[in-house]
PDB file of N, CA, C and O in Angstrom:
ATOM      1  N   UNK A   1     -13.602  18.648  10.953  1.00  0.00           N
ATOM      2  CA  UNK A   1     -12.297  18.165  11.354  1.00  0.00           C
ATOM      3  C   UNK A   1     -11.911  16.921  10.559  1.00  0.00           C
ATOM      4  O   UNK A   1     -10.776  16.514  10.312  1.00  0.00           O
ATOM      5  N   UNK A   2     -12.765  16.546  10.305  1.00  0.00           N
ATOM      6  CA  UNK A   2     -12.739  14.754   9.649  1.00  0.00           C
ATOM      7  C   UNK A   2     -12.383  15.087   8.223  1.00  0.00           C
ATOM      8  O   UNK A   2     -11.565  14.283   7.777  1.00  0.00           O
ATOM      9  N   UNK A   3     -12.756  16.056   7.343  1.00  0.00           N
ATOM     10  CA  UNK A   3     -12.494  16.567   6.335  1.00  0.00           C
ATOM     11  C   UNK A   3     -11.126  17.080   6.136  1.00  0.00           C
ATOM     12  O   UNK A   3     -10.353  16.794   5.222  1.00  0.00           O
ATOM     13  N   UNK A   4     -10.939  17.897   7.147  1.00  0.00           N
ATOM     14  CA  UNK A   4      -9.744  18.901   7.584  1.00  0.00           C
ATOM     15  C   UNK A   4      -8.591  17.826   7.541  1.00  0.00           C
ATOM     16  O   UNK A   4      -7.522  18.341   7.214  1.00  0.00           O
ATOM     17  N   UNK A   5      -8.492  15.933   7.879  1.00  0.00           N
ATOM     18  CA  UNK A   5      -7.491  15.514   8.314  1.00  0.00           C
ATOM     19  C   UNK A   5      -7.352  14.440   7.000  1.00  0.00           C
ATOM     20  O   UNK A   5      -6.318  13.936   6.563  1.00  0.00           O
ATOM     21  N   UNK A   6      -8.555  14.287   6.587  1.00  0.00           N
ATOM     22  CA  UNK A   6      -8.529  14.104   5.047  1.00  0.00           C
ATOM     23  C   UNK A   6      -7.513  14.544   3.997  1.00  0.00           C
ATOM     24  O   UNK A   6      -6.574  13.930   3.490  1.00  0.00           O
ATOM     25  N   UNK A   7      -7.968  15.785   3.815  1.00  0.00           N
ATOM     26  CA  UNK A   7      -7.078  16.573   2.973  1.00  0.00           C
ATOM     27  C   UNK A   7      -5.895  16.735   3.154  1.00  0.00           C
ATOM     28  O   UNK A   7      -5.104  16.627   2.217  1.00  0.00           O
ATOM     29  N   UNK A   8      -5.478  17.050   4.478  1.00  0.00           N
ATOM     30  CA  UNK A   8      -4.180  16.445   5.000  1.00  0.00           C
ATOM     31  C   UNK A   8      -3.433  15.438   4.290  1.00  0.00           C
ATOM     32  O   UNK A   8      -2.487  15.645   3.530  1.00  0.00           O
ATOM     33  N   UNK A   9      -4.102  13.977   4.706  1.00  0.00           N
ATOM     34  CA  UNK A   9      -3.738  12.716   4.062  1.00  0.00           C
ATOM     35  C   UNK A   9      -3.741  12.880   2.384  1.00  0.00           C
ATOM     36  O   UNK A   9      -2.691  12.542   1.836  1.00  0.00           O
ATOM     37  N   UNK A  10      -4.634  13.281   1.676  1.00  0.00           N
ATOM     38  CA  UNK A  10      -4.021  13.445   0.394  1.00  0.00           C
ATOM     39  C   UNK A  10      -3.565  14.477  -0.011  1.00  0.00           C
ATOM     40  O   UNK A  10      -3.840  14.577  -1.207  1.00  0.00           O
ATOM     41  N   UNK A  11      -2.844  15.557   0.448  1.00  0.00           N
ATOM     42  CA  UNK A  11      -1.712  15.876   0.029  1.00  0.00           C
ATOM     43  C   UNK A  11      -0.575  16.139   0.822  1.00  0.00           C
ATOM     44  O   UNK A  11       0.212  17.084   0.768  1.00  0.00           O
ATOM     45  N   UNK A  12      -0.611  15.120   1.592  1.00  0.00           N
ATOM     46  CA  UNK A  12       0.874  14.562   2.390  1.00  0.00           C
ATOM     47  C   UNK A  12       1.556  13.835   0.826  1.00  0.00           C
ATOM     48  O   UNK A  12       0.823  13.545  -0.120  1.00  0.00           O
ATOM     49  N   UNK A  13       2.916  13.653   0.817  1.00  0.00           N
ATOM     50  CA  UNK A  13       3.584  13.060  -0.167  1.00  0.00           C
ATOM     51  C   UNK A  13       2.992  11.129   0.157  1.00  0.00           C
ATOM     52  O   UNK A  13       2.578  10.494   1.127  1.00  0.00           O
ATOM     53  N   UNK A  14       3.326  10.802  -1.487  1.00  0.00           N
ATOM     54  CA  UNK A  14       3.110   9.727  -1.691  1.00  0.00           C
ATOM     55  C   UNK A  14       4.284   9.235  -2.044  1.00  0.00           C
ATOM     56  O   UNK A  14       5.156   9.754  -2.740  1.00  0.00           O
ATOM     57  N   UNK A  15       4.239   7.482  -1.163  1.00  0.00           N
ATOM     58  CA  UNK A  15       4.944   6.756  -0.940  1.00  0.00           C
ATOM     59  C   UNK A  15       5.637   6.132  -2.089  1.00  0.00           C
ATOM     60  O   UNK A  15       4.825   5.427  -2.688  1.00  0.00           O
ATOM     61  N   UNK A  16       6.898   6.101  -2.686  1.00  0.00           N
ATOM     62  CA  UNK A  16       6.945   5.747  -4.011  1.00  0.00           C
ATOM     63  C   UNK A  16       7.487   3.897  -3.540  1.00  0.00           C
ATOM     64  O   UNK A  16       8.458   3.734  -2.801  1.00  0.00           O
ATOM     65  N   UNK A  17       7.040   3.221  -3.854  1.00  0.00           N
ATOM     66  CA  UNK A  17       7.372   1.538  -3.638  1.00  0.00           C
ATOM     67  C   UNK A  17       8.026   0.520  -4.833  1.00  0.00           C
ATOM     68  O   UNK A  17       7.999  -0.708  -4.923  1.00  0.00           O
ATOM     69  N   UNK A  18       8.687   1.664  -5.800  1.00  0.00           N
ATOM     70  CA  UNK A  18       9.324   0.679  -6.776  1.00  0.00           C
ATOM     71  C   UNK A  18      10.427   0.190  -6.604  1.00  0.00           C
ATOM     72  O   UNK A  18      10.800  -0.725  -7.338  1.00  0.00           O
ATOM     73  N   UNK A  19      11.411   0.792  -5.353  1.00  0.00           N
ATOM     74  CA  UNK A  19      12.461   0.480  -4.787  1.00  0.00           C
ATOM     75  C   UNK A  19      12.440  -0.614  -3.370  1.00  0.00           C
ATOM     76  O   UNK A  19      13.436  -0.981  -2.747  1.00  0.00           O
ATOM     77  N   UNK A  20      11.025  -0.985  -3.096  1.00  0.00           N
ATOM     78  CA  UNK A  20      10.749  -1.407  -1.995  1.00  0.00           C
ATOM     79  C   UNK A  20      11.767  -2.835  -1.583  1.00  0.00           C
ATOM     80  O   UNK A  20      12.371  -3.114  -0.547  1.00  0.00           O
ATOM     81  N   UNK A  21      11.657  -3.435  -2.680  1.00  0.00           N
ATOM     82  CA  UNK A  21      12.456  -4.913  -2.598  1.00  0.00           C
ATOM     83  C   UNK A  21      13.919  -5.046  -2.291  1.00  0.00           C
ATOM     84  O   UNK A  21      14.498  -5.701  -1.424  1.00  0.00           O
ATOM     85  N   UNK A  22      14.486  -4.025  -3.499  1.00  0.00           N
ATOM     86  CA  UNK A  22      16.120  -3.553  -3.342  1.00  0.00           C
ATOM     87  C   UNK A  22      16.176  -2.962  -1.841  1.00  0.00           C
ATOM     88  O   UNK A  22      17.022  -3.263  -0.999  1.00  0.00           O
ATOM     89  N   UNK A  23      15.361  -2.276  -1.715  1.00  0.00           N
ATOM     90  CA  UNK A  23      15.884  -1.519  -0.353  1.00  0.00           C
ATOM     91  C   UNK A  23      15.996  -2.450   0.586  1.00  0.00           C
ATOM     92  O   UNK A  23      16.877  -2.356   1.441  1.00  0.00           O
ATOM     93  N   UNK A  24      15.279  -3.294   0.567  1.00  0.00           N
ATOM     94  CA  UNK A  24      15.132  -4.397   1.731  1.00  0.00           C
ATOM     95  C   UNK A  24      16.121  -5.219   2.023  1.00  0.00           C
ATOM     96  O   UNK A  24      16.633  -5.431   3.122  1.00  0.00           O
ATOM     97  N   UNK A  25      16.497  -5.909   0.449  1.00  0.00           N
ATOM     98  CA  UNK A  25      17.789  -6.698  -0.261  1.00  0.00           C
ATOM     99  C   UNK A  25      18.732  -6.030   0.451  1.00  0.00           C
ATOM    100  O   UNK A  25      19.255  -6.604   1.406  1.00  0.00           O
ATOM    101  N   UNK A  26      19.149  -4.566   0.071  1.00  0.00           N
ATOM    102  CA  UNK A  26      20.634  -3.892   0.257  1.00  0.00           C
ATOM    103  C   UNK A  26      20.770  -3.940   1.905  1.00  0.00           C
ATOM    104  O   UNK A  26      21.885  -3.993   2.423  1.00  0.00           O
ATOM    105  N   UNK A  27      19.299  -3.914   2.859  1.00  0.00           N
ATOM    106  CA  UNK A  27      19.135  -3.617   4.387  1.00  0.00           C
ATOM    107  C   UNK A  27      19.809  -4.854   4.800  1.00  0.00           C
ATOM    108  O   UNK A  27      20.790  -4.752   5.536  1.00  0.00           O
ATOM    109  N   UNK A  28      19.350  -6.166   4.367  1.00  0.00           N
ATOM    110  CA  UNK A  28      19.571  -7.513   4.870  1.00  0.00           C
ATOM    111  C   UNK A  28      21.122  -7.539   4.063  1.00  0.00           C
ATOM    112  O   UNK A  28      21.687  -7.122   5.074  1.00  0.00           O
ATOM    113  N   UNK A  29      21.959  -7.648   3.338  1.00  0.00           N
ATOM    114  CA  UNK A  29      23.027  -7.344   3.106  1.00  0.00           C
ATOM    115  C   UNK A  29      24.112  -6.819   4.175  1.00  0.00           C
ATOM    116  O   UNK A  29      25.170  -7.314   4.562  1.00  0.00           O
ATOM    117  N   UNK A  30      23.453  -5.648   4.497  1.00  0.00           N
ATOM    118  CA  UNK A  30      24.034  -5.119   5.047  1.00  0.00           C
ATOM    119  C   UNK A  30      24.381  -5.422   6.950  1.00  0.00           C
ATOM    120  O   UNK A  30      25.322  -5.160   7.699  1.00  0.00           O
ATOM    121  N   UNK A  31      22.912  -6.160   7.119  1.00  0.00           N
ATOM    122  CA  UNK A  31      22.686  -6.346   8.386  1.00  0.00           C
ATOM    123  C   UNK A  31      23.864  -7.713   8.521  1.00  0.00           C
ATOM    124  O   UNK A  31      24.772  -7.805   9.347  1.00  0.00           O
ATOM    125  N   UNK A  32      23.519  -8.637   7.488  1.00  0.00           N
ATOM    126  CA  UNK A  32      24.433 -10.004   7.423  1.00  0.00           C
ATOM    127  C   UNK A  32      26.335  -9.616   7.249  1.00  0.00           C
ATOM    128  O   UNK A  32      27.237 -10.119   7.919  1.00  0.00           O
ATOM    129  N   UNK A  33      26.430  -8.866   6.438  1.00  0.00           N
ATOM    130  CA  UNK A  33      27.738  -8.058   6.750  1.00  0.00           C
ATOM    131  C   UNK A  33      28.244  -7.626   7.873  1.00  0.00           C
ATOM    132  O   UNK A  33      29.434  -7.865   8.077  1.00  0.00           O
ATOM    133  N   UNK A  34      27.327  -6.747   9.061  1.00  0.00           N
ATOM    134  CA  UNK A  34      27.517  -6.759  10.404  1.00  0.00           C
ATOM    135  C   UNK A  34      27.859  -7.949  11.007  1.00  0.00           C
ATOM    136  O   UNK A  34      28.954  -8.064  11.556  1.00  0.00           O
ATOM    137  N   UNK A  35      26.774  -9.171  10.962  1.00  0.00           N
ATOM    138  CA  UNK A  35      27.279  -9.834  11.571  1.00  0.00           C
ATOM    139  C   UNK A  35      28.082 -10.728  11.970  1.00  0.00           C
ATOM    140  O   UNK A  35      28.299 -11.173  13.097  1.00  0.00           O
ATOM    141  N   UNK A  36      28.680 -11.058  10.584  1.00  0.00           N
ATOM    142  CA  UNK A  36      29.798 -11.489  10.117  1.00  0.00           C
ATOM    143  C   UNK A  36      31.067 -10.267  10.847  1.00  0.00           C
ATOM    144  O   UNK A  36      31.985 -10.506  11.631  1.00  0.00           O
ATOM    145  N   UNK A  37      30.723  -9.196  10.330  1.00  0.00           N
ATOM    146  CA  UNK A  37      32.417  -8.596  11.491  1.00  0.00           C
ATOM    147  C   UNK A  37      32.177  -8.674  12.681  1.00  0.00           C
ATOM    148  O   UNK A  37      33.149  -8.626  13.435  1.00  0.00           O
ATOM    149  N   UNK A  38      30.691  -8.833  13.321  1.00  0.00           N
ATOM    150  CA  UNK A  38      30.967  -8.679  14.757  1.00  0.00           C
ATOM    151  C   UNK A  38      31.926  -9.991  15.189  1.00  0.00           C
ATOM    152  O   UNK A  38      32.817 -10.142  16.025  1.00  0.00           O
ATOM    153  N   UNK A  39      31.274 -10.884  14.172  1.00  0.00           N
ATOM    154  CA  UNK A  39      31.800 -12.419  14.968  1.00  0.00           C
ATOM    155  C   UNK A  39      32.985 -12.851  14.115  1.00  0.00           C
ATOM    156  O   UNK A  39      33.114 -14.057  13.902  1.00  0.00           O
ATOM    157  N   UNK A  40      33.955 -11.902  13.551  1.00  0.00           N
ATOM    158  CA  UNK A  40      35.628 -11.563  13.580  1.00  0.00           C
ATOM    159  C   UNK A  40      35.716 -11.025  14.329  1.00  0.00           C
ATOM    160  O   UNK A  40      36.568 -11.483  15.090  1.00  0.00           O
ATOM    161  N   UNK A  41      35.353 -10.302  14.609  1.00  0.00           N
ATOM    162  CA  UNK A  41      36.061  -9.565  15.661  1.00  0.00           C
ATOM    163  C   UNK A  41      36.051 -10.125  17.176  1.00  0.00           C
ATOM    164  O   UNK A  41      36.948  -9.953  18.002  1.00  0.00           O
ATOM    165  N   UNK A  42      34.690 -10.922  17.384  1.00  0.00           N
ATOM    166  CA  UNK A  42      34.737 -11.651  18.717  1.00  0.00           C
ATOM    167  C   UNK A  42      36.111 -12.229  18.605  1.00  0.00           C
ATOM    168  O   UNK A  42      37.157 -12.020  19.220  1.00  0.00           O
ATOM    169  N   UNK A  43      35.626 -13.374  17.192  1.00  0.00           N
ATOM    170  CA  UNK A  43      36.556 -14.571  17.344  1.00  0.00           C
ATOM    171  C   UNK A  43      38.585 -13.824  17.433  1.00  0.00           C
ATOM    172  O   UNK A  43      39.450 -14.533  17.946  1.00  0.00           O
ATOM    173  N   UNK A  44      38.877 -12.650  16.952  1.00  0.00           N
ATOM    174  CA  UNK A  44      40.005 -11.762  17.066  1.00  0.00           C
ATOM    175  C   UNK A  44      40.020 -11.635  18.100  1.00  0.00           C
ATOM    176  O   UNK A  44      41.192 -11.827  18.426  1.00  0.00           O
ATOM    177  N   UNK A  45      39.182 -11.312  19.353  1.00  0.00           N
ATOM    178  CA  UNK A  45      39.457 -10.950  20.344  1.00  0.00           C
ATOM    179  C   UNK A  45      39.897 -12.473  21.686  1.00  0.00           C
ATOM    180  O   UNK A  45      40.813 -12.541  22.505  1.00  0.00           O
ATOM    181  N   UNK A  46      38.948 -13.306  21.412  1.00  0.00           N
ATOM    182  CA  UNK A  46      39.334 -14.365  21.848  1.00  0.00           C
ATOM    183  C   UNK A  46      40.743 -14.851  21.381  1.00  0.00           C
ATOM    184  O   UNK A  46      41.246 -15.664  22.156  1.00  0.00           O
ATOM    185  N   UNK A  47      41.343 -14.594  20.499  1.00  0.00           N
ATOM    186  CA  UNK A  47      42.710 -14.869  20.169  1.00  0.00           C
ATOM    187  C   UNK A  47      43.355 -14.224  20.719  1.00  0.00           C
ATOM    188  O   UNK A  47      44.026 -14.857  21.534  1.00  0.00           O
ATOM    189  N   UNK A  48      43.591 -12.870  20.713  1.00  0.00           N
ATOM    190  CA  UNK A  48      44.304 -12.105  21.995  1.00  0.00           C
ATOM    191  C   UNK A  48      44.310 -12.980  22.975  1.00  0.00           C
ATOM    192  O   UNK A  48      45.216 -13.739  23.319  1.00  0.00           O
ATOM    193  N   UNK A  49      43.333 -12.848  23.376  1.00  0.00           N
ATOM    194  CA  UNK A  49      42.995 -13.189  24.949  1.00  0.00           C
ATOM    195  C   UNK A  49      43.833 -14.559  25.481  1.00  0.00           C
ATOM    196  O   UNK A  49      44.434 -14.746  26.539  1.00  0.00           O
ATOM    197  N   UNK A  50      43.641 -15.367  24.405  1.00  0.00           N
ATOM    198  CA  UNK A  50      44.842 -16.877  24.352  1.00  0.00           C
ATOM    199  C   UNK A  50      46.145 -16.780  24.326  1.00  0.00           C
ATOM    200  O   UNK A  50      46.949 -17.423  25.002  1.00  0.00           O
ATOM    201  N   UNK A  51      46.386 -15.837  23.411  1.00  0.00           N
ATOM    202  CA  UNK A  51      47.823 -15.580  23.284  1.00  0.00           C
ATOM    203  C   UNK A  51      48.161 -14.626  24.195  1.00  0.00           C
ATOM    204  O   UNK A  51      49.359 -14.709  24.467  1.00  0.00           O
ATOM    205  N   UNK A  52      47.714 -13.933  24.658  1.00  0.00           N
ATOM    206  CA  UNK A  52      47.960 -13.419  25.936  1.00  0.00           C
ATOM    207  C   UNK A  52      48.516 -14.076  27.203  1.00  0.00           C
ATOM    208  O   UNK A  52      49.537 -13.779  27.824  1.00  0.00           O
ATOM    209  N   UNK A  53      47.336 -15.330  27.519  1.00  0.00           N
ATOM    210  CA  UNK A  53      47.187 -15.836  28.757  1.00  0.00           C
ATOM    211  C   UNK A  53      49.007 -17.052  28.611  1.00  0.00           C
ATOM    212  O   UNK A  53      49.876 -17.179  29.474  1.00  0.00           O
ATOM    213  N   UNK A  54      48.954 -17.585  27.449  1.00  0.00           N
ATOM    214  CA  UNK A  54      50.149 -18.101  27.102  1.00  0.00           C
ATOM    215  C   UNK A  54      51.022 -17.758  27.317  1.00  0.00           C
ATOM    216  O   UNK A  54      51.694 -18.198  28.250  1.00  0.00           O
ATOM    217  N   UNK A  55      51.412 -16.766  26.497  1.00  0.00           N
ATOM    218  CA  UNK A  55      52.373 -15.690  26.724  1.00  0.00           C
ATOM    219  C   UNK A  55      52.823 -15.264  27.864  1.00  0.00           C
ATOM    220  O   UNK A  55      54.008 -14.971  28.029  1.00  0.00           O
ATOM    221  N   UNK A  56      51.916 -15.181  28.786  1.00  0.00           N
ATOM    222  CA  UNK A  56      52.429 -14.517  30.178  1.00  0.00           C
ATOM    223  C   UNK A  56      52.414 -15.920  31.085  1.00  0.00           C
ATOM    224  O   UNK A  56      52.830 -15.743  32.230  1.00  0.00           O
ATOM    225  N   UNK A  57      52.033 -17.194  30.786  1.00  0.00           N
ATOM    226  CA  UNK A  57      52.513 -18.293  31.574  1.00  0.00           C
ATOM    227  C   UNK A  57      53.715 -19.047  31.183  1.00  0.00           C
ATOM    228  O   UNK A  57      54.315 -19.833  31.916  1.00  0.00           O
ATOM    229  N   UNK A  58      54.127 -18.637  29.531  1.00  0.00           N
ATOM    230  CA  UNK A  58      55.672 -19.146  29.835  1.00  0.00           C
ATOM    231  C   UNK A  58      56.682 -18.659  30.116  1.00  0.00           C
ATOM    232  O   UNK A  58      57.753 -19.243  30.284  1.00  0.00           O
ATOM    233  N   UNK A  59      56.340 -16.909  30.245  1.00  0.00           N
ATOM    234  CA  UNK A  59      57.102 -15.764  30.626  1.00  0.00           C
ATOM    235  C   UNK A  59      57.435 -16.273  31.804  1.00  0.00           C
ATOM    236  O   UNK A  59      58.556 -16.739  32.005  1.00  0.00           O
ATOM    237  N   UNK A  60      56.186 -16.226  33.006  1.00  0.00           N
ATOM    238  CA  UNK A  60      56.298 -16.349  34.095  1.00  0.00           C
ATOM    239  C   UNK A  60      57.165 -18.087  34.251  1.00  0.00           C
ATOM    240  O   UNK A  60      58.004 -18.375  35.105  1.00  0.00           O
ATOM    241  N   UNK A  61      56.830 -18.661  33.563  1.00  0.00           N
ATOM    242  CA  UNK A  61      57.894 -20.268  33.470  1.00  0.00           C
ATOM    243  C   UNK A  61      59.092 -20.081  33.523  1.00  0.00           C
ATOM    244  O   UNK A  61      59.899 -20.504  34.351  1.00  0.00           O
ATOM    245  N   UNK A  62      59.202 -19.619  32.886  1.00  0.00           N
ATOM    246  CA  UNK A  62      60.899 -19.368  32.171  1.00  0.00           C
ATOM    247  C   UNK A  62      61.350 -18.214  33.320  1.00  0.00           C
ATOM    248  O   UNK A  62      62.568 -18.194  33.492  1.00  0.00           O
ATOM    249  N   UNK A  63      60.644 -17.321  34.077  1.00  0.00           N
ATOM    250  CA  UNK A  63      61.370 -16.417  34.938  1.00  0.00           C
ATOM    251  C   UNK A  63      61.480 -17.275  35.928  1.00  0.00           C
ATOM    252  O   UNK A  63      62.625 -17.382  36.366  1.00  0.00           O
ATOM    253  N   UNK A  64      60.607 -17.975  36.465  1.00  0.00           N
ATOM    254  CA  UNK A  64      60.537 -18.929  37.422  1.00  0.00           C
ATOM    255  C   UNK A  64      62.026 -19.737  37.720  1.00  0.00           C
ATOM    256  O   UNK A  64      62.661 -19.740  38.774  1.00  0.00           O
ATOM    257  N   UNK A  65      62.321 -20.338  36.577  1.00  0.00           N
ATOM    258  CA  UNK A  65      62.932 -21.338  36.720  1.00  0.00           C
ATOM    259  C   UNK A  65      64.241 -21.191  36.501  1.00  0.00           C
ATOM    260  O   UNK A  65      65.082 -22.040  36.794  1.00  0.00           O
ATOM    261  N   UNK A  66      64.553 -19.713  35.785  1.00  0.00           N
ATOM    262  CA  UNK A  66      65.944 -19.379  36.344  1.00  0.00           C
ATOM    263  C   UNK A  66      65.658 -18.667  37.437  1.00  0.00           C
ATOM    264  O   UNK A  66      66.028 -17.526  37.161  1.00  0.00           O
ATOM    265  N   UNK A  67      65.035 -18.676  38.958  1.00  0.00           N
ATOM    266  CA  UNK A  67      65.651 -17.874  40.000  1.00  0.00           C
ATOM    267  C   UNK A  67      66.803 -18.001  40.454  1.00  0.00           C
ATOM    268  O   UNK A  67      67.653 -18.567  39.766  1.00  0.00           O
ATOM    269  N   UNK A  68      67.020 -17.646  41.361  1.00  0.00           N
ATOM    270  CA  UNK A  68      68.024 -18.384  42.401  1.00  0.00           C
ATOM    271  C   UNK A  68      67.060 -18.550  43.641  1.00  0.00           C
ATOM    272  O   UNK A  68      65.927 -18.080  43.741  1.00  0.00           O
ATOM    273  N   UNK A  69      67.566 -19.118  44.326  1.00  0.00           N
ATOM    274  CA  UNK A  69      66.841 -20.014  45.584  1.00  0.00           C
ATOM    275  C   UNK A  69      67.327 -18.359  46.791  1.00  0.00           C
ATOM    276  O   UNK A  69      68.396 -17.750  46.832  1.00  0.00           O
ATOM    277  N   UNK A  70      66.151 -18.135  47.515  1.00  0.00           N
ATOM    278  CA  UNK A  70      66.469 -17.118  48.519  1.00  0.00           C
ATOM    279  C   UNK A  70      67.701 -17.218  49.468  1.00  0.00           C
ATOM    280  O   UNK A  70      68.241 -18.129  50.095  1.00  0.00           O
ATOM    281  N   UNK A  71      67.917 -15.830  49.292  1.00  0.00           N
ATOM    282  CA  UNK A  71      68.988 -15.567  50.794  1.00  0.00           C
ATOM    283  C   UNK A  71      68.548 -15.537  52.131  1.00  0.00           C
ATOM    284  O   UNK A  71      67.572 -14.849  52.431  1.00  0.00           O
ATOM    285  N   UNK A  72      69.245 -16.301  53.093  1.00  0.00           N
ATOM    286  CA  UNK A  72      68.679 -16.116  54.295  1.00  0.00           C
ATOM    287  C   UNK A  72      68.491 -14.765  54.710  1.00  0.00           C
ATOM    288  O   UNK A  72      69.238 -13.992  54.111  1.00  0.00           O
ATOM    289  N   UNK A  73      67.819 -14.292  55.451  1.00  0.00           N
ATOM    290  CA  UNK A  73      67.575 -13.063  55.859  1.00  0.00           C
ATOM    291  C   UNK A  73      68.346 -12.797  57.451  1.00  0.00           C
ATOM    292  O   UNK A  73      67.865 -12.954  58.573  1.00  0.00           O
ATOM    293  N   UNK A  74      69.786 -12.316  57.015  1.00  0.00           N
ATOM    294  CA  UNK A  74      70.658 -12.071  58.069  1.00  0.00           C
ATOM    295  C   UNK A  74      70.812 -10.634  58.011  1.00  0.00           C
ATOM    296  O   UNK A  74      70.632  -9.805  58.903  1.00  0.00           O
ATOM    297  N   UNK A  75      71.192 -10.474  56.754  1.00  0.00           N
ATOM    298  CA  UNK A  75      71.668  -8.460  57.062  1.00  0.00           C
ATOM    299  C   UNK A  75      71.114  -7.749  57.839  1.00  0.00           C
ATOM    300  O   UNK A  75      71.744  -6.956  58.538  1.00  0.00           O
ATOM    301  N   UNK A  76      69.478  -7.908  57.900  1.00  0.00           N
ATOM    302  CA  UNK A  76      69.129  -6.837  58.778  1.00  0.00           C
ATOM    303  C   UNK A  76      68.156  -7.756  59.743  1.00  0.00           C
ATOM    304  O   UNK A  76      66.991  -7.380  59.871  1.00  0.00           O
ATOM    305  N   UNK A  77      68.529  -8.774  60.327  1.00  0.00           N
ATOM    306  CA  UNK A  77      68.376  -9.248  61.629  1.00  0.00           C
ATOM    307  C   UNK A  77      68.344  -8.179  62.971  1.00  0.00           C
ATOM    308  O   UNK A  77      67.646  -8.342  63.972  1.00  0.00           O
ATOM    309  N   UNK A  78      69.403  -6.905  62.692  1.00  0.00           N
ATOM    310  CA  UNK A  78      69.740  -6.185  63.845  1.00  0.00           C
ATOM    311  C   UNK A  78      68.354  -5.491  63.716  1.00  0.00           C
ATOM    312  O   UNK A  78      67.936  -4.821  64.660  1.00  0.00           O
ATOM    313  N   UNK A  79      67.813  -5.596  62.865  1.00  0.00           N
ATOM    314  CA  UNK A  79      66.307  -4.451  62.707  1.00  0.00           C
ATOM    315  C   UNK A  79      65.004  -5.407  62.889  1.00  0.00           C
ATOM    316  O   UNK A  79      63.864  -4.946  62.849  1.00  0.00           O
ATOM    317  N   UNK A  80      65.194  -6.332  63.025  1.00  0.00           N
ATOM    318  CA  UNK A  80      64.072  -7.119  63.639  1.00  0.00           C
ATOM    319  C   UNK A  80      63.143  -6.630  65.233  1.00  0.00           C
ATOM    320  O   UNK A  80      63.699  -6.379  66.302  1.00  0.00           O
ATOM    321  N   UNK A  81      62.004  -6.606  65.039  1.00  0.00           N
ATOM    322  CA  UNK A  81      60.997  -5.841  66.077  1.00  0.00           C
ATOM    323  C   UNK A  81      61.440  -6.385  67.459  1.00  0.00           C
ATOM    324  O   UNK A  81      61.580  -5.766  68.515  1.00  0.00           O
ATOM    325  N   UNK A  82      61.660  -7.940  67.135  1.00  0.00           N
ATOM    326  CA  UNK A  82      62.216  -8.121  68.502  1.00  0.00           C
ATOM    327  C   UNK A  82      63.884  -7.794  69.190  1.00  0.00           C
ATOM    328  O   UNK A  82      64.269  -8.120  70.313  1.00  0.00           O
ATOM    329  N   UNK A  83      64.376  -7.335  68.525  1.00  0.00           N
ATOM    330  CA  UNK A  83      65.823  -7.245  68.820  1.00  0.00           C
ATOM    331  C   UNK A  83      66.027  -5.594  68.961  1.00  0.00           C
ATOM    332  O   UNK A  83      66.716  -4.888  69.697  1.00  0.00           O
ATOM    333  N   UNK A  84      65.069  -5.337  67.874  1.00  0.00           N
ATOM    334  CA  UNK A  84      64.569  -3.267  68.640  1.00  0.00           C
ATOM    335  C   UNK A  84      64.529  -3.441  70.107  1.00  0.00           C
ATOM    336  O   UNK A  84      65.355  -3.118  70.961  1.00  0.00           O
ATOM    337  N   UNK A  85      63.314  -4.059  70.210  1.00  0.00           N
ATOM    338  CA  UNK A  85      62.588  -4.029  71.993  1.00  0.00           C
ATOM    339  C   UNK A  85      63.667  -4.679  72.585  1.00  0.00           C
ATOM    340  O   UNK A  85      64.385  -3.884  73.190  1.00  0.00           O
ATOM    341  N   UNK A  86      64.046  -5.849  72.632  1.00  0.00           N
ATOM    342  CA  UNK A  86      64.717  -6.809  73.663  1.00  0.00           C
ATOM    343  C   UNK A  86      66.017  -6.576  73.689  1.00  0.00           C
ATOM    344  O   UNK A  86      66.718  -6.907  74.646  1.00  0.00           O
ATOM    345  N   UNK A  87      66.520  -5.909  72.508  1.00  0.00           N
ATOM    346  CA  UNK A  87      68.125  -6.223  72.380  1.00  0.00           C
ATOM    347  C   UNK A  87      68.599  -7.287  71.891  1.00  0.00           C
ATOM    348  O   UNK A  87      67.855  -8.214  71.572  1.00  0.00           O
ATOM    349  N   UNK A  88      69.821  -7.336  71.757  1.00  0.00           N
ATOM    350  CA  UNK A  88      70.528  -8.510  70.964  1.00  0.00           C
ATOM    351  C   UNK A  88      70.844  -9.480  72.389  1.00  0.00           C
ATOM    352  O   UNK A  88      71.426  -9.071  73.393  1.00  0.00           O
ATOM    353  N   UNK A  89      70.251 -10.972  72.161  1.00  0.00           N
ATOM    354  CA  UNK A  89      70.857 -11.754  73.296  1.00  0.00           C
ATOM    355  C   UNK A  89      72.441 -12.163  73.435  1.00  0.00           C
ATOM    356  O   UNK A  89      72.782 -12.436  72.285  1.00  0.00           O
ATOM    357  N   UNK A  90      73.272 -12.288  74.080  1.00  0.00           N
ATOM    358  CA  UNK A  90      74.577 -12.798  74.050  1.00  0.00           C
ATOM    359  C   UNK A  90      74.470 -14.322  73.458  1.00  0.00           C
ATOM    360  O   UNK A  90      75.485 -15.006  73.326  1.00  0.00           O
TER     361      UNK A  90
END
């Protein structure tokens, strides 16, 4: 068996290692390239997220501050729970 797993091992293919360095080079390249877009893209997304939150607080400012001030609530006084049950007082 020990023989049997031998022979195996030499004539399994051999490892060719003249590319070993480049390959490594082009891996780390590539890995540092990732992480550079991940952290555009964070930092892109955190910008949304600002201009967003802005955006919808001077929206809401500016709707705010032209309201008009509420109407009393007379029109449908006659539909009030107590004036169902009790009736309208004189």
């Amino acid at each position: 068996m020990f023989e049997r797993d031998l022979a195996a091992l030499i004539r399994r293919e051999t490892i060719n290692l003249d590319r070993l360095e480049a390959d490594i080079w082009r891996r780390e390249r590539r890995i540092a390239a990732l992480r550079t877009a991940r952290r555009f893209l964070a930092s892109g997304q955190g910008l949304v997220l600002i201009l967003a939150v802005l955006s919808s607080a001077l929206i809401g400012a500016s709707l705010a501050s032209h309201r008009q001030a509420p109407q009393p609530f007379m029109a449908e006084e006659k539909l009030a729970p107590s004036n169902l049950l009790l009736g309208t007082s004189p």
